[in-house]
C-alpha positions as CSV (number, residue, x, y, z in Angstrom):
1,X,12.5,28.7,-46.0
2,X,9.9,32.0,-45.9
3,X,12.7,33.8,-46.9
4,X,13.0,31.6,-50.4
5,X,8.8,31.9,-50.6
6,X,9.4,35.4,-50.3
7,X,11.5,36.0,-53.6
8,X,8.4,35.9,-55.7
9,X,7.4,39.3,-54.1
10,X,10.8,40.9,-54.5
11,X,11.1,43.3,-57.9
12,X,12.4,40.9,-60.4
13,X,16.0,42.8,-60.7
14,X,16.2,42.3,-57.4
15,X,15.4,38.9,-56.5
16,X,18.8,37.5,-57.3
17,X,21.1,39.7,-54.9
18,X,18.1,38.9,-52.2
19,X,18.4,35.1,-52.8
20,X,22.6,35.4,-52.5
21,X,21.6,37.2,-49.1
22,X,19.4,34.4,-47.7
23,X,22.1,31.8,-49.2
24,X,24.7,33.3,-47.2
25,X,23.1,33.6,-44.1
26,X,21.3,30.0,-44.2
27,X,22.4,27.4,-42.2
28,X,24.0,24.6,-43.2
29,X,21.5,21.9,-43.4
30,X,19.1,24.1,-45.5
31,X,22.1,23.4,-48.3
32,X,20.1,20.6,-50.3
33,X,16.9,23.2,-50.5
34,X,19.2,26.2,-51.4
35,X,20.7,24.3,-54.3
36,X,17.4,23.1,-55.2
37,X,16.0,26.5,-55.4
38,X,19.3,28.2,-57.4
39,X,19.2,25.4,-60.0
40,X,15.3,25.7,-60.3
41,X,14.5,29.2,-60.2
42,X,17.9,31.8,-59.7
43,X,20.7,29.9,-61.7
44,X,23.6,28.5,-60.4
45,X,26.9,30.7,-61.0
46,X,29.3,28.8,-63.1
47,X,32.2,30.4,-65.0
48,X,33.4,34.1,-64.7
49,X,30.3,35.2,-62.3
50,X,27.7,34.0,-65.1
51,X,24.6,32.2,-64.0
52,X,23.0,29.1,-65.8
53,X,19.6,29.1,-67.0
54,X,17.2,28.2,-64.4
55,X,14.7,25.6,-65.0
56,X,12.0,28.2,-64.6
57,X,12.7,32.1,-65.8
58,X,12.4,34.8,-62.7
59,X,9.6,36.1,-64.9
60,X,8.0,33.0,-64.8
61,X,7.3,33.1,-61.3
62,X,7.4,36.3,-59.6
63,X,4.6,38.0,-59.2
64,X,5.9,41.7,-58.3
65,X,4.5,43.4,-61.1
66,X,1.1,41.0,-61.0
67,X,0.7,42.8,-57.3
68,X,2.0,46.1,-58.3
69,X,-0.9,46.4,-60.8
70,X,-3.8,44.3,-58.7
71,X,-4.0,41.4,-61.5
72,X,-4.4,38.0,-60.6
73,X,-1.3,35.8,-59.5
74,X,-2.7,32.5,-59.6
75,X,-4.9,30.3,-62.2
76,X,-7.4,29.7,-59.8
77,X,-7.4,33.5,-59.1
78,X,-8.1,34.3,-63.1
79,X,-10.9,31.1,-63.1
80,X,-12.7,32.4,-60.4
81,X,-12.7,35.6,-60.9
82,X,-14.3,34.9,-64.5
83,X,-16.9,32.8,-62.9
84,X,-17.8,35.9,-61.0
85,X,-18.6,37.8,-64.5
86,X,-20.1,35.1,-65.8
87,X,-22.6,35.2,-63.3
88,X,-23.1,38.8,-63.2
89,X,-23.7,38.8,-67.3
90,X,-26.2,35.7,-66.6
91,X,-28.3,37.3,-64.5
92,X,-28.3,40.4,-66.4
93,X,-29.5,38.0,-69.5
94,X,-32.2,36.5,-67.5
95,X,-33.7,39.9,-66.3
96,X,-34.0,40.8,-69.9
């Protein structure tokens, strides 16, 4: 299962021939969370090696490039670090 978790950190052009790797070498009762995961967030292959839209986009929910250029990969990452500079310009204001 840290292997699926993983997959967010993976370059985005890569994440879905790492997620065939870890479905192939899962075992079998991890099959209910595998297909979970492919319909939610990979695809599921149908027809002539084409995947299905996932529910969520790869874009949606990697955060790869978010690392690669130090932004913030979570809400609450954005919210507090905007209460951080609110701060900072408050105190500037009240030393004025």
């Amino acid at each position: 299962m840290k292997n699926l978790v993983a997959l967010c950190f993976v370059p985005p052009d890569k994440v879905i021939e790492e997620f065939t790797w870890i479905k192939d070498s899962a075992s079998d009762n991890l099959d209910g969370l595998i297909m979970y995961f492919e319909d939610t967030y990979v695809g599921r292959i149908m027809n002539r090696n084409r995947r299905a839209e996932p529910r969520f986009h790869i874009s949606m929910w990697n955060c790869f490039e978010r690392i690669e250029k130090e932004l913030a990969r979570t809400t609450k990452e954005l919210c507090n670090n905007y209460v951080i500079r609110l701060k900072q310009l408050l105190k500037l204001y009240t030393l004025m």
